[in-house]
N, C-alpha and C positions, 0 to 999 in steps of 0.2 A: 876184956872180952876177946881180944883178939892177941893177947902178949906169946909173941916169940913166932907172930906166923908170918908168913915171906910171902907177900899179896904184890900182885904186878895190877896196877892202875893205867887204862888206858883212856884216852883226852884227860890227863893230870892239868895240863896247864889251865882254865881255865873252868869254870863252871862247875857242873855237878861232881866232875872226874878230879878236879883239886879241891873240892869239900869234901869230898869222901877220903882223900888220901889224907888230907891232915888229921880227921877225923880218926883214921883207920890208925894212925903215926900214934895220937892220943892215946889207943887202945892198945899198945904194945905192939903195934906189926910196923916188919920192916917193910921197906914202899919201893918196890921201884915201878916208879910213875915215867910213865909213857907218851909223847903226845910228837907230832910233825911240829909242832911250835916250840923254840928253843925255850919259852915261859916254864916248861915244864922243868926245867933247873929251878928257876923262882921257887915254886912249889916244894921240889926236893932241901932248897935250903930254908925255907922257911921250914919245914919239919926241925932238921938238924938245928936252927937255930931254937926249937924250943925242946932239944934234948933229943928226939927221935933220930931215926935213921932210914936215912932215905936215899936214892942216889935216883939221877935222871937220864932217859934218853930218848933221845932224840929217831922216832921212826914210823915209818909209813902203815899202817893196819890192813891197807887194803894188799901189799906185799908179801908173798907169803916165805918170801927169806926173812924177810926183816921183823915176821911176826914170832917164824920158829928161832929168831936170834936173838929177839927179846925174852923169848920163856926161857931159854937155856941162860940166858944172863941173869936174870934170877936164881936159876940152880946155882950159876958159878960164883956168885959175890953171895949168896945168902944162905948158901948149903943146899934149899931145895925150895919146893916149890910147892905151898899151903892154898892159896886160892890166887884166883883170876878175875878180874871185874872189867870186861869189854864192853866199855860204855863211849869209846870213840864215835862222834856220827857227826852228820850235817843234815842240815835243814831241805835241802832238794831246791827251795827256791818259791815252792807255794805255786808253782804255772798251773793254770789248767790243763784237764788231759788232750786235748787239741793244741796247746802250746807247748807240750815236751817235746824233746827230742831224742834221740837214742840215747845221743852222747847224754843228757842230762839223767835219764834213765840208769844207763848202766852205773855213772858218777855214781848215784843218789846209792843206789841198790849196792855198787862194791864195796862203797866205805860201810855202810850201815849194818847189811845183812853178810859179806862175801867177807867181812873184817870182824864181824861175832862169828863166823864159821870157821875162820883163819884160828880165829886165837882156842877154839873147841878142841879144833883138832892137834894142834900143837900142844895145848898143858895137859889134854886128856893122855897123851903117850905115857907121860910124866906121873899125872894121878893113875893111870890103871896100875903101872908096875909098882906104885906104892899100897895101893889100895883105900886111897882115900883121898879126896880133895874137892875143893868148891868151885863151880865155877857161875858165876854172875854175870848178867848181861841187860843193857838197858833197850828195852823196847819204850813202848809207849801208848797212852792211849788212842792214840790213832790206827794202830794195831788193831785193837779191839771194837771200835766204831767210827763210821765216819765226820767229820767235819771236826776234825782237828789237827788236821796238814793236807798236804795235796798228795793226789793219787801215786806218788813214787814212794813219797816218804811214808803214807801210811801203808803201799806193801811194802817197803822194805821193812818195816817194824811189826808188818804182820810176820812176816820171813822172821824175822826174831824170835816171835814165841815159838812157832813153829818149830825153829830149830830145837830152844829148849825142854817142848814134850817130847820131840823124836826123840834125842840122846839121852834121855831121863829112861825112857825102855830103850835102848840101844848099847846103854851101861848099866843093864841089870843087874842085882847081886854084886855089884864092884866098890860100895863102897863112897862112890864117887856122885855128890850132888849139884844140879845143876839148876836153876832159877834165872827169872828175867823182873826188872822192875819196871812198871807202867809209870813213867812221871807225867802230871796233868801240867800245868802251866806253870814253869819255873823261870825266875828271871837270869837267866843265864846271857852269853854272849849269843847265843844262838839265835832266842826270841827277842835281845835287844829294840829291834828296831818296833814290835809289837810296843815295847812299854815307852818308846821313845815316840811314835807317834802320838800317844796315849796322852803322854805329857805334854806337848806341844798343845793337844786339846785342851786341858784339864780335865781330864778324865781318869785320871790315874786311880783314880778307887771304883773306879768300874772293872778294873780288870780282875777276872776270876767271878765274877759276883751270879753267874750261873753254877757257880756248884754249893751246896751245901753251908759249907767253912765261908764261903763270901769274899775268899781272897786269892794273891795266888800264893805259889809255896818259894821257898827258899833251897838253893841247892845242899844246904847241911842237913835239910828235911828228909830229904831223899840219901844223903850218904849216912842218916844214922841207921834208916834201913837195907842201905847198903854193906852196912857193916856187920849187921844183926842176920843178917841171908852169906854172908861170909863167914860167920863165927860157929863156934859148934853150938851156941845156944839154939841154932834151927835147925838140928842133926835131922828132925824127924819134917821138914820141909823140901820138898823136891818134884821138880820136873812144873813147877807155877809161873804165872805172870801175874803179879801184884801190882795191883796196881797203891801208886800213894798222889793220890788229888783229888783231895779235900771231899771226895767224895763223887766226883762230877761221872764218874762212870756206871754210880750204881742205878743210876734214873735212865727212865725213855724221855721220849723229848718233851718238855716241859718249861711252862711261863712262871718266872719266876714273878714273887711280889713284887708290885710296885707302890703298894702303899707307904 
């Protein structure tokens, strides 16, 4: 699905951003996986240890050197540069909006939305002169409706789709397709604490049980459609926010069974 393409992964080290790069490794693409945590080596040698190729580094997303130094390191160690998947973020903290602060604000909003704008604008120089390339970006549904993160985090991920319909007419006729993924509730390092309270209760099969599927999802759930919005099998997909959880966005508000 993806053999022989040069995809730069960002949050590799841990969660949705290292399911998806092994994932991506599987399918024949070379990785360079991306993250501020040195973990994201882990990830690049786990690929290479099961035959793929991968190489790691280490950099900031909200930087905008260190993001156009990452796209061009991919050009220089891989030949060139096939797709982007800017899925670095952070959780904001969950404050209410009376308890944020600028600084929590701006944090939330730079890494999240100012760090998918970074990495746009940098591989798009890349994909227009070729005239073709992917680029991928992780929103969320909190983006799309409320009460599933706090007021920074669900604009910053509104800020995400956003991005993604502008540049989708912004890069008319170029060739060049761009998409965002909605993940609903994934156990990742992020929501840890979510499923770690959870378990303290014994509650743990409660979580997710408002959507549809009744569970929550797995970050490999989200990197195979990760991989499938990166490959050319969705040539004819662009300028979307997909969401993939289990269904929990297709409903207005609603009591679930409890018989």
């Amino acid at each position: 699905m993806l053999a022989n393409k040069n995809i730069v992964i960002t949050g590799a080290a841990s969660g949705i951003g290292k399911a998806t790069s092994l994932l991506a490794a599987s399918y024949g693409a070379n990785v360079l996986c991306v993250d501020l945590s040195e973990e994201a080596q882990t990830t690049a040698s786990e690929i290479t240890a099961a035959g793929g190729n991968a190489m790691a580094l280490r950099a900031n997303v909200a930087e905008e050197a260190e993001v156009e130094a990452f796209v061009q390191c991919c050009v220089d160690e891989f030949g060139s540069i096939d797709g982007i998947y800017a899925n670095a973020g952070v959780s904001g903290g969950g404050k209410s909006v009376t308890e944020l602060t600028v600084d929590d604000w701006q944090r939330t909003l730079g890494v999240n939305t100012g760090g998918v704008f970074l990495a746009v604008k940098h591989s798009l120089k890349h994909f227009l002169a070729q005239g073709q390339g992917a680029i991928l970006c992780t929103a969320s549904v909190a983006g799309l409706r409320a009460n599933a993160g706090g007021v920074d985090y669900s604009a910053s991920k509104a800020g995400v789709i956003s991005i993604v319909q502008t540049t989708a007419y912004q890069t008319y006729g170029s060739g060049v397709r761009i998409n965002a993924i909605c993940p609903g509730l994934i156990e990742t390092g992020m929501t840890k604490p979510t499923f770690e309270r959870a378990r303290e209760r014994g509650s743990e099969d409660k979580i997710g049980q408002i959507n549809p599927l009744k569970r929550f999802g797995q970050p490999s759930e989200i990197g195979e459609m990760a991989c499938f919005l990166l490959s050319d099998r969705a040539s004819y997909v662009n300028g979307q926010a997909v969401p993939v959880d289990g269904g929990l966005s297709s409903s207005h508000p609603w009591v679930y069974p409890r018989g």
